[in-house]
N, CA, C and O atoms as a GROMACS GRO file, in nm:
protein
  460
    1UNK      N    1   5.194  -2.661  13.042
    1UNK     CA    2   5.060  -2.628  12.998
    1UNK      C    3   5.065  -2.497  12.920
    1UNK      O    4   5.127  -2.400  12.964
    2UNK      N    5   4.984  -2.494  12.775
    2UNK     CA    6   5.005  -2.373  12.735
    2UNK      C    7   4.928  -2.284  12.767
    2UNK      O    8   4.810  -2.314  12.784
    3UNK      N    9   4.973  -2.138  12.784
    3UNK     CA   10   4.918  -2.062  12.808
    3UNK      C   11   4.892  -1.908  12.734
    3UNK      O   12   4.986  -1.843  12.688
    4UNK      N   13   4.772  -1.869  12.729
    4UNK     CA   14   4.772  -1.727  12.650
    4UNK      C   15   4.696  -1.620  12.686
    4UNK      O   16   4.575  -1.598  12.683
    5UNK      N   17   4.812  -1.541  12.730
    5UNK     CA   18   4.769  -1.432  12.832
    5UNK      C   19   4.694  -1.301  12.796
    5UNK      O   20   4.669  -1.328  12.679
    6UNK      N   21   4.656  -1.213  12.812
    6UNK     CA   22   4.592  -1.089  12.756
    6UNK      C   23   4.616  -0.983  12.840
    6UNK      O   24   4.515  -0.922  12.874
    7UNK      N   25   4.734  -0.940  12.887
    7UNK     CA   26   4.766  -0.802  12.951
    7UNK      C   27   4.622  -0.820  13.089
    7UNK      O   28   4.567  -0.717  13.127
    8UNK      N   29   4.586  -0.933  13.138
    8UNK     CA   30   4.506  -0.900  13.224
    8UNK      C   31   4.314  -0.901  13.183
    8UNK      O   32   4.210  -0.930  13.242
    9UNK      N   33   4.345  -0.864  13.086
    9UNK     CA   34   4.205  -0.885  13.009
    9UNK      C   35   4.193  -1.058  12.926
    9UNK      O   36   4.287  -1.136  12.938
   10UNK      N   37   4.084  -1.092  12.855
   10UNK     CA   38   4.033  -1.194  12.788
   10UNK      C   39   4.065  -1.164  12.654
   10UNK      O   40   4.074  -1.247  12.564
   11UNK      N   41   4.081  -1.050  12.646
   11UNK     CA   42   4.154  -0.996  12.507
   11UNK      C   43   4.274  -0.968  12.500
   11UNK      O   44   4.333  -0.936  12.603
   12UNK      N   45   4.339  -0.975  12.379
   12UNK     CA   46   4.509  -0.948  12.332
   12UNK      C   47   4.468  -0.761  12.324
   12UNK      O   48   4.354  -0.715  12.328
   13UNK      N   49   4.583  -0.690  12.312
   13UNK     CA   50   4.608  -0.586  12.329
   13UNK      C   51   4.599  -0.466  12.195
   13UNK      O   52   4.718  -0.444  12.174
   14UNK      N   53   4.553  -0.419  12.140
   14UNK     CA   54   4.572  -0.300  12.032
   14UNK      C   55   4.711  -0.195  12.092
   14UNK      O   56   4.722  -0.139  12.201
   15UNK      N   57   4.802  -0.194  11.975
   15UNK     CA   58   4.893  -0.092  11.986
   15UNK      C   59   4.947  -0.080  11.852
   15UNK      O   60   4.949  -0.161  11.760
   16UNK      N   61   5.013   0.096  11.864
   16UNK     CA   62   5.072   0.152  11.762
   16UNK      C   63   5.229   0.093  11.743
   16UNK      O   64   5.304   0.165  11.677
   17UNK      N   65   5.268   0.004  11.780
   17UNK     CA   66   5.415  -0.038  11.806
   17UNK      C   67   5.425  -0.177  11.889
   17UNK      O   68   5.334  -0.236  11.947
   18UNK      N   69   5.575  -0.213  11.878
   18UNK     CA   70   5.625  -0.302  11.930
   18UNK      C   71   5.743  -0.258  12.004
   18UNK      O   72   5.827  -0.184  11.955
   19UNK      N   73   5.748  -0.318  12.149
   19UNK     CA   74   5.913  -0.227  12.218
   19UNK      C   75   6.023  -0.338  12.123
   19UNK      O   76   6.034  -0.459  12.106
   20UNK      N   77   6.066  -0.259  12.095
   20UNK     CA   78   6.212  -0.337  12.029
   20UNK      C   79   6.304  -0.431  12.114
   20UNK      O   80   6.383  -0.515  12.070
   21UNK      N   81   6.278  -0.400  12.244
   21UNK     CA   82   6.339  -0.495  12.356
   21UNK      C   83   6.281  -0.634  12.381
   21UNK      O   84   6.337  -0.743  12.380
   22UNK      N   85   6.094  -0.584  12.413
   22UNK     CA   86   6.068  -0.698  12.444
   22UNK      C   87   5.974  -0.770  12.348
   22UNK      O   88   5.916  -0.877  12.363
   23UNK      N   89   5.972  -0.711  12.277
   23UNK     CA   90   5.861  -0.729  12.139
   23UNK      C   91   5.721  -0.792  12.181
   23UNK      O   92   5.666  -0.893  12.138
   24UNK      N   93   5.676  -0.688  12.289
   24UNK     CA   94   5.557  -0.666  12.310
   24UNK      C   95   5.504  -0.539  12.300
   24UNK      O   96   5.581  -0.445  12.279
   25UNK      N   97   5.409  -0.523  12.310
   25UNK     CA   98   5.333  -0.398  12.286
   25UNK      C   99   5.397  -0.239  12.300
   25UNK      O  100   5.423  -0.205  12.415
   26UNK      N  101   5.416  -0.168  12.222
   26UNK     CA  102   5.444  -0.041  12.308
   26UNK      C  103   5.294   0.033  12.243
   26UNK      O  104   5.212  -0.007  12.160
   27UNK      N  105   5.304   0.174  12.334
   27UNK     CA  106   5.189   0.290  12.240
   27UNK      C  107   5.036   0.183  12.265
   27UNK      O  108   4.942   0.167  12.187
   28UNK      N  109   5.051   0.142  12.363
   28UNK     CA  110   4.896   0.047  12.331
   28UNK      C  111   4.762   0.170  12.350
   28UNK      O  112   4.759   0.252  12.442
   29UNK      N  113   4.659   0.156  12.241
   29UNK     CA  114   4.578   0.270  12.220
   29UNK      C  115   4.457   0.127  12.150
   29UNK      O  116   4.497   0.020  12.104
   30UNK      N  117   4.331   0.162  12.161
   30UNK     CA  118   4.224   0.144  12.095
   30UNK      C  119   4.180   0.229  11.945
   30UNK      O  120   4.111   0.177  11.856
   31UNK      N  121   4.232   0.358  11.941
   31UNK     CA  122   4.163   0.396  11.878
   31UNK      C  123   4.313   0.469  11.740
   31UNK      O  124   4.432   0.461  11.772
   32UNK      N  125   4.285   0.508  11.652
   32UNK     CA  126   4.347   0.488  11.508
   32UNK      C  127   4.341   0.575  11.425
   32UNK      O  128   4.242   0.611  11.361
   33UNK      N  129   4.469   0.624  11.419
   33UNK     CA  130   4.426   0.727  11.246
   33UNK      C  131   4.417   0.657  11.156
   33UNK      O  132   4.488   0.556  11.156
   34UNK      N  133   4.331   0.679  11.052
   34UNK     CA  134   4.367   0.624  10.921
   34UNK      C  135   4.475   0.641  10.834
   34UNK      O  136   4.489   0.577  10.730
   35UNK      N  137   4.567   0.744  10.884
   35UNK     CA  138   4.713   0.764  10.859
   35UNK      C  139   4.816   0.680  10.968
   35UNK      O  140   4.934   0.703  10.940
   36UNK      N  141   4.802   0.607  11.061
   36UNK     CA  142   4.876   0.558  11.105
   36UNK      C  143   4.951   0.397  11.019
   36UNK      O  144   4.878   0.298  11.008
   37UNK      N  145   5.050   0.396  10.982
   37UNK     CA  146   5.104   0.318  10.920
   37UNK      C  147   5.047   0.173  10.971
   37UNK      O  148   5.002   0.114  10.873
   38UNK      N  149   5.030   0.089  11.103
   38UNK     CA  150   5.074  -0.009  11.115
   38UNK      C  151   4.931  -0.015  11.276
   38UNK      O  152   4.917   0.074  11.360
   39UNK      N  153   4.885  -0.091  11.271
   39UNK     CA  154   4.759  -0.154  11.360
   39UNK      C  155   4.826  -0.294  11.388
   39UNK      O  156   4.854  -0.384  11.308
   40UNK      N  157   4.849  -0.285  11.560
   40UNK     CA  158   4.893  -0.422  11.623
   40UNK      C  159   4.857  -0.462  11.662
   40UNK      O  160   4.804  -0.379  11.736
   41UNK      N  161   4.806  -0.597  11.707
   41UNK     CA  162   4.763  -0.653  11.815
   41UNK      C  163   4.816  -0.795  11.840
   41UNK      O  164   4.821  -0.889  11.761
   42UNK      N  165   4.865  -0.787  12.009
   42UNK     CA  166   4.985  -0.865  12.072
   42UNK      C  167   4.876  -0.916  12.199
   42UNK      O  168   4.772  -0.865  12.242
   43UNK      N  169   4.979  -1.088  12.251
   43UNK     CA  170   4.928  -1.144  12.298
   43UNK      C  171   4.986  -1.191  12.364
   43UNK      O  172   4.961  -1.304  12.324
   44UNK      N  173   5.070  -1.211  12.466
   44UNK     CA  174   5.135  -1.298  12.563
   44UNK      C  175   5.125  -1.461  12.604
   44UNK      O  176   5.053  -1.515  12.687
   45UNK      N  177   5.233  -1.521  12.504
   45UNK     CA  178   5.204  -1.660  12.474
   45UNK      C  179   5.325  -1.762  12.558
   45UNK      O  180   5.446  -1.744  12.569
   46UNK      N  181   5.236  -1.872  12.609
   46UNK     CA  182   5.376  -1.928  12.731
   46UNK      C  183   5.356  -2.057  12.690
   46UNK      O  184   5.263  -2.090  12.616
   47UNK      N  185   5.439  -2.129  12.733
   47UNK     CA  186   5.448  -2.283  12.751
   47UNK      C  187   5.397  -2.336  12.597
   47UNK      O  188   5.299  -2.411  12.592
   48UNK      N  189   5.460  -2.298  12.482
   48UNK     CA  190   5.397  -2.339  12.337
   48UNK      C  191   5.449  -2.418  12.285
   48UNK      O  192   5.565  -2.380  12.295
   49UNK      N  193   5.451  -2.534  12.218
   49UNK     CA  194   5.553  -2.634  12.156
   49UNK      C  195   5.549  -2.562  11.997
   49UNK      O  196   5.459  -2.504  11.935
   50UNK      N  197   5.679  -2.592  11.966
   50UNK     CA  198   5.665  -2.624  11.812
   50UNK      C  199   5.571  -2.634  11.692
   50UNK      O  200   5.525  -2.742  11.656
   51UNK      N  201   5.554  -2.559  11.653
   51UNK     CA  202   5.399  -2.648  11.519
   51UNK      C  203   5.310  -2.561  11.599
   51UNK      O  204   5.200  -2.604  11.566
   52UNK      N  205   5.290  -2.468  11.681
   52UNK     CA  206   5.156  -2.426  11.735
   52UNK      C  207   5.120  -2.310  11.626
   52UNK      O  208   5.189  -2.221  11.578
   53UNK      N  209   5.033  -2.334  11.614
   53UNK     CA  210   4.971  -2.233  11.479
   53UNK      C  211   4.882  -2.116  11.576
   53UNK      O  212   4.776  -2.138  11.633
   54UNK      N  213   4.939  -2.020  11.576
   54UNK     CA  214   4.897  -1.870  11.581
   54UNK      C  215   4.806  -1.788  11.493
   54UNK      O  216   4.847  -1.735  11.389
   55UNK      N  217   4.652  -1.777  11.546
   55UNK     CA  218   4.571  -1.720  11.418
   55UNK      C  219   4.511  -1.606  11.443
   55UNK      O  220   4.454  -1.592  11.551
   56UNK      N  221   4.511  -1.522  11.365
   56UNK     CA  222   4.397  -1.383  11.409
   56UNK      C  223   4.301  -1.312  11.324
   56UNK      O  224   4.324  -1.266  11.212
   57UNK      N  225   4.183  -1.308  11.394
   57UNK     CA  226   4.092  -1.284  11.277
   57UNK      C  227   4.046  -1.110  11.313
   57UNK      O  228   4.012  -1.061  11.421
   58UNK      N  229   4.058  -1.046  11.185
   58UNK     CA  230   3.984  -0.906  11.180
   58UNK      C  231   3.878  -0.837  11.149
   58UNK      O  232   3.885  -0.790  11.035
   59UNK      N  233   3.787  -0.814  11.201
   59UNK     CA  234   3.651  -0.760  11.097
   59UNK      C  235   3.601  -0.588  11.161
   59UNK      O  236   3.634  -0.508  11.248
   60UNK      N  237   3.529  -0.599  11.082
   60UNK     CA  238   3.431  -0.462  11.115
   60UNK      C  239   3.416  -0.412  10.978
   60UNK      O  240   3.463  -0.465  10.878
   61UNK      N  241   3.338  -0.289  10.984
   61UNK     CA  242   3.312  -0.235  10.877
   61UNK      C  243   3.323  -0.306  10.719
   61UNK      O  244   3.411  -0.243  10.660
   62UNK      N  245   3.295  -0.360  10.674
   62UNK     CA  246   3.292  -0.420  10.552
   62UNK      C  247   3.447  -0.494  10.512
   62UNK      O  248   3.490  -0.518  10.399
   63UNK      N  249   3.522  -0.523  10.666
   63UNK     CA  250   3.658  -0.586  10.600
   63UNK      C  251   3.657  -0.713  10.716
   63UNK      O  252   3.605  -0.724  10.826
   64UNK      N  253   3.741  -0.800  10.632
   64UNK     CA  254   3.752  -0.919  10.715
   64UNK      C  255   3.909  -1.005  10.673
   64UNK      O  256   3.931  -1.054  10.562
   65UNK      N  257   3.977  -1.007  10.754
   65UNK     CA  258   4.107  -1.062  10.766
   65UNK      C  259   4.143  -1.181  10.823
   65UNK      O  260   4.108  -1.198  10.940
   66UNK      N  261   4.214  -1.282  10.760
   66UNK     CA  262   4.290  -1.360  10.854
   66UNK      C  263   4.446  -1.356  10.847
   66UNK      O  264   4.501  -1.335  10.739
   67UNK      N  265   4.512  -1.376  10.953
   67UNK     CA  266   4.641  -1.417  10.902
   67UNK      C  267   4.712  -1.534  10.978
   67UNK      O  268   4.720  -1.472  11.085
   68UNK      N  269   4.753  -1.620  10.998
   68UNK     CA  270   4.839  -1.727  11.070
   68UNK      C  271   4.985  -1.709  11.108
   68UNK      O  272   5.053  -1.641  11.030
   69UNK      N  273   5.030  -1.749  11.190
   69UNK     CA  274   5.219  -1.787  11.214
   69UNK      C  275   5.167  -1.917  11.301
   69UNK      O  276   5.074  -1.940  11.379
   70UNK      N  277   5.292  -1.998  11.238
   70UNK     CA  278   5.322  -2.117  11.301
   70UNK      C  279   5.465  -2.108  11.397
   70UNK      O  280   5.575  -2.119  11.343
   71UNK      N  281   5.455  -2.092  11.502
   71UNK     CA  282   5.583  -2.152  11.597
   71UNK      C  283   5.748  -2.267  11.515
   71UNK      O  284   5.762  -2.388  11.496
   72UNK      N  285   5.804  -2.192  11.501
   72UNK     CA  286   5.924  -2.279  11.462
   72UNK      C  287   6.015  -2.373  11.585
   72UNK      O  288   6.117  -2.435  11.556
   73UNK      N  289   5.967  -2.368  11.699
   73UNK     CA  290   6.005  -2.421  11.808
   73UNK      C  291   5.945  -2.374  11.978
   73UNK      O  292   5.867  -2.280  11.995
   74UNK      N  293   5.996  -2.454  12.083
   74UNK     CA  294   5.927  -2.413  12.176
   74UNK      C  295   5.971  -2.324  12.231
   74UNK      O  296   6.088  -2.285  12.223
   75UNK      N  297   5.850  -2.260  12.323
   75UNK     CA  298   5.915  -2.130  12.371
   75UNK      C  299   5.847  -2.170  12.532
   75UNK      O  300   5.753  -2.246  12.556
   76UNK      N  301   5.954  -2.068  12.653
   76UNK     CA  302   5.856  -2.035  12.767
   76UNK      C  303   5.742  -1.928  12.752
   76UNK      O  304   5.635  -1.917  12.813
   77UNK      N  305   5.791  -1.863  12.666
   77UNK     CA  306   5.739  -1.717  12.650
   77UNK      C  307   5.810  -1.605  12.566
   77UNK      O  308   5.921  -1.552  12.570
   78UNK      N  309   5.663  -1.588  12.461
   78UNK     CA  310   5.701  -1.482  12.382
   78UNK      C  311   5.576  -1.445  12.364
   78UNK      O  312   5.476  -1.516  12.359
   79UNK      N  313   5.591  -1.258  12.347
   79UNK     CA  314   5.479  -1.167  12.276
   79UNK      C  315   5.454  -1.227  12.128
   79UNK      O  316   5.530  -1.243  12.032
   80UNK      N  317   5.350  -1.249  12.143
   80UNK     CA  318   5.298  -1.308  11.926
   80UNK      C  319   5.207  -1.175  11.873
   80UNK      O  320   5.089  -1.159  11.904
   81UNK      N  321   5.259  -1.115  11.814
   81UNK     CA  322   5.156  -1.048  11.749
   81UNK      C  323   5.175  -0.999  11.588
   81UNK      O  324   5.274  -1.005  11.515
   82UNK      N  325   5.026  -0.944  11.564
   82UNK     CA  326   5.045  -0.948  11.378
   82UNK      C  327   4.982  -0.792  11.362
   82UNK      O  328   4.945  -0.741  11.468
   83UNK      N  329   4.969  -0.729  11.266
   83UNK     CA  330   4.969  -0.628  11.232
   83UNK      C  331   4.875  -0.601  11.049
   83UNK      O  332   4.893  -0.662  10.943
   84UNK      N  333   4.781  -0.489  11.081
   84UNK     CA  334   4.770  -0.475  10.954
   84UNK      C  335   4.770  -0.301  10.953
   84UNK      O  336   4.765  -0.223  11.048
   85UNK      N  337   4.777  -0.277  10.811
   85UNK     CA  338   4.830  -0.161  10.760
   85UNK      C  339   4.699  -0.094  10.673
   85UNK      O  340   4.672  -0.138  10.561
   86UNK      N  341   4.613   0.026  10.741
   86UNK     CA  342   4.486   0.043  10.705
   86UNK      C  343   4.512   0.081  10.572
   86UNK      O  344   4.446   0.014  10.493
   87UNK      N  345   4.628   0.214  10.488
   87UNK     CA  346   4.633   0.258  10.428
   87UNK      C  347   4.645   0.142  10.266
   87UNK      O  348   4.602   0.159  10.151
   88UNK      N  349   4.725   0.029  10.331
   88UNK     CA  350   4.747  -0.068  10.234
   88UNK      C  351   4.576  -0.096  10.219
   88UNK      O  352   4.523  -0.074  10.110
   89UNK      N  353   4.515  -0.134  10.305
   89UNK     CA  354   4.404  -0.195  10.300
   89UNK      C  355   4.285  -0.144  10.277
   89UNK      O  356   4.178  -0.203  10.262
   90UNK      N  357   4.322   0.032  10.272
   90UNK     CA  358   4.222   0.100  10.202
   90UNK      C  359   4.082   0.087  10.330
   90UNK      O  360   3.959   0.083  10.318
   91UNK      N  361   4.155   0.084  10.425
   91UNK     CA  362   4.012   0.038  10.554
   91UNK      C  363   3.940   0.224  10.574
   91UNK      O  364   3.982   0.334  10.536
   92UNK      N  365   3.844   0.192  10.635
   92UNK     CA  366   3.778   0.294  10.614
   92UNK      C  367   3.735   0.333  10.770
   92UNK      O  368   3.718   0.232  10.839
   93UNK      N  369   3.716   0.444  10.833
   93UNK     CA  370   3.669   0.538  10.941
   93UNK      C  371   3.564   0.418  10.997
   93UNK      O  372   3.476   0.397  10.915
   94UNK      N  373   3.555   0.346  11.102
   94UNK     CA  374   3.462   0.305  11.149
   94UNK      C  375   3.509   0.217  11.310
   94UNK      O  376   3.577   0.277  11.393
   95UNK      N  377   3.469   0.092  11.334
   95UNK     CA  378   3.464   0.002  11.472
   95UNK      C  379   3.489  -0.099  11.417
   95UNK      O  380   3.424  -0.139  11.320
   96UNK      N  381   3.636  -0.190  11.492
   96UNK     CA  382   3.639  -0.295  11.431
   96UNK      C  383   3.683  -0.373  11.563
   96UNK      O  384   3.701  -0.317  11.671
   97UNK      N  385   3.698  -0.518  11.537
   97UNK     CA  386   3.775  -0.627  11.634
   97UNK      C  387   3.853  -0.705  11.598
   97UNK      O  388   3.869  -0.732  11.478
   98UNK      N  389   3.924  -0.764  11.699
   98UNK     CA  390   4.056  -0.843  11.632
   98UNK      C  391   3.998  -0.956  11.703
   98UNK      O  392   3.884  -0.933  11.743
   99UNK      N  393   4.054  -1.101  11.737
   99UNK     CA  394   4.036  -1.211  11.770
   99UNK      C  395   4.124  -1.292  11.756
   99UNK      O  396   4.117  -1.362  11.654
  100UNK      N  397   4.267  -1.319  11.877
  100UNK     CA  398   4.318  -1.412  11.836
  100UNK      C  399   4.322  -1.593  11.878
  100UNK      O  400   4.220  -1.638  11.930
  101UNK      N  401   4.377  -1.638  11.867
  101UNK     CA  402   4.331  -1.802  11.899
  101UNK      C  403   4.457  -1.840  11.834
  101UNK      O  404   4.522  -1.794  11.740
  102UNK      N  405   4.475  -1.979  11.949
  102UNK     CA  406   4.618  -2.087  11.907
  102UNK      C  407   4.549  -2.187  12.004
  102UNK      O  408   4.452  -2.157  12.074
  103UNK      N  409   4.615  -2.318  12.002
  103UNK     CA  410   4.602  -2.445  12.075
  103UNK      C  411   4.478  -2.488  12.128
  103UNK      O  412   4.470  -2.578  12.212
  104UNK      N  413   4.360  -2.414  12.070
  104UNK     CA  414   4.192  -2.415  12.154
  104UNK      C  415   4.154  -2.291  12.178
  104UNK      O  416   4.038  -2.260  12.151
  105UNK      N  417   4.244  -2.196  12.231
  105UNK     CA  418   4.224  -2.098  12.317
  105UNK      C  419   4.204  -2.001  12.230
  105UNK      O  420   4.292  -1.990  12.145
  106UNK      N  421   4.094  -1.907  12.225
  106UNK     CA  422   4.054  -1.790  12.162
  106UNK      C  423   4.014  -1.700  12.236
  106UNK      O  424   3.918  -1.710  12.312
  107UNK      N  425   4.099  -1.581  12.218
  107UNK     CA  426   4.062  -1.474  12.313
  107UNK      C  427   3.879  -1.375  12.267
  107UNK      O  428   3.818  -1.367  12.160
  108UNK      N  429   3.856  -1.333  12.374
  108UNK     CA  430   3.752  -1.252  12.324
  108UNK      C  431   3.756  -1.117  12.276
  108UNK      O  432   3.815  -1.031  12.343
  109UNK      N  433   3.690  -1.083  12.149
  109UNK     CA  434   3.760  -0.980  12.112
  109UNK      C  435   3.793  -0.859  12.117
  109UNK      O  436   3.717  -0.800  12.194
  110UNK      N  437   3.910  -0.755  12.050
  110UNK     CA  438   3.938  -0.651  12.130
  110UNK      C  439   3.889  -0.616  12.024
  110UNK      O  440   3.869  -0.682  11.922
  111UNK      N  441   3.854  -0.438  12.061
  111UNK     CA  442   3.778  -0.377  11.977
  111UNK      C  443   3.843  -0.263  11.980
  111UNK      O  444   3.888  -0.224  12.088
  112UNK      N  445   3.862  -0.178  11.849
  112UNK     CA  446   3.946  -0.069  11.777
  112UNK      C  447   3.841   0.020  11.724
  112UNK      O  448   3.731  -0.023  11.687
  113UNK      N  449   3.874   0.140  11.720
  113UNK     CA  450   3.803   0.223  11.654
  113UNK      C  451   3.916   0.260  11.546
  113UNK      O  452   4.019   0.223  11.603
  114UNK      N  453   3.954   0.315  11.417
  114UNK     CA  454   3.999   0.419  11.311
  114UNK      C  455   3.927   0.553  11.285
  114UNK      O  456   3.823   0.557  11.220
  115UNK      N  457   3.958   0.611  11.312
  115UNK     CA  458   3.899   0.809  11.278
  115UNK      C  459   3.937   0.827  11.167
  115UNK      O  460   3.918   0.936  11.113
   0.00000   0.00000   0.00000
């Protein structure tokens, strides 16, 4: 049965990083410089077949994102997460949320601030 976890919460996680070990979350924080290179948000994904399409949606302040990964095979378990880059994106000082969803399941969303 698949499953998609949220550190305990209904939501996937905001962080400044990924541990290089387990390529889940490191630095997990809500809140954001607008100089920080790289905005994460990770999700703890189990029991997934092949072909499972991974989606996450971003909004707040006058921006709105999607991005997808599709699963190249099955897993018991792996951290999925995607990342955007405010400076690329020109995002601006305000409150935003992420939202991710695969196989039905959509988490409820986590919410970020940028300073």
């Amino acid at each position: 049965r698949f499953v998609m976890k949220f550190q305990q919460t209904t939501s996937p996680v905001t962080a400044k990083g990924i541990d290089k070990t387990t390529g889940c979350a490191a630095n997990r924080v809500s809140t954001f410089a607008l100089t920080d290179s790289r905005i994460f948000v990770v999700a703890d994904a189990r029991n997934f077949k092949s072909g499972t399409v991974f989606s996450v949606n971003w909004s707040g302040n006058e921006f709105s994102r999607e991005n997808t990964w599709t699963a190249d095979r099955d897993q018991a378990q792996l951290c999925i997460y995607f990342y955007i880059e405010p400076k690329t994106l020109a995002l601006k000082a305000g409150n935003y949320t992420v939202t991710m969803s695969a196989g039905g399941i959509s988490s409820t969303p986590a919410a970020f601030t940028i300073q």
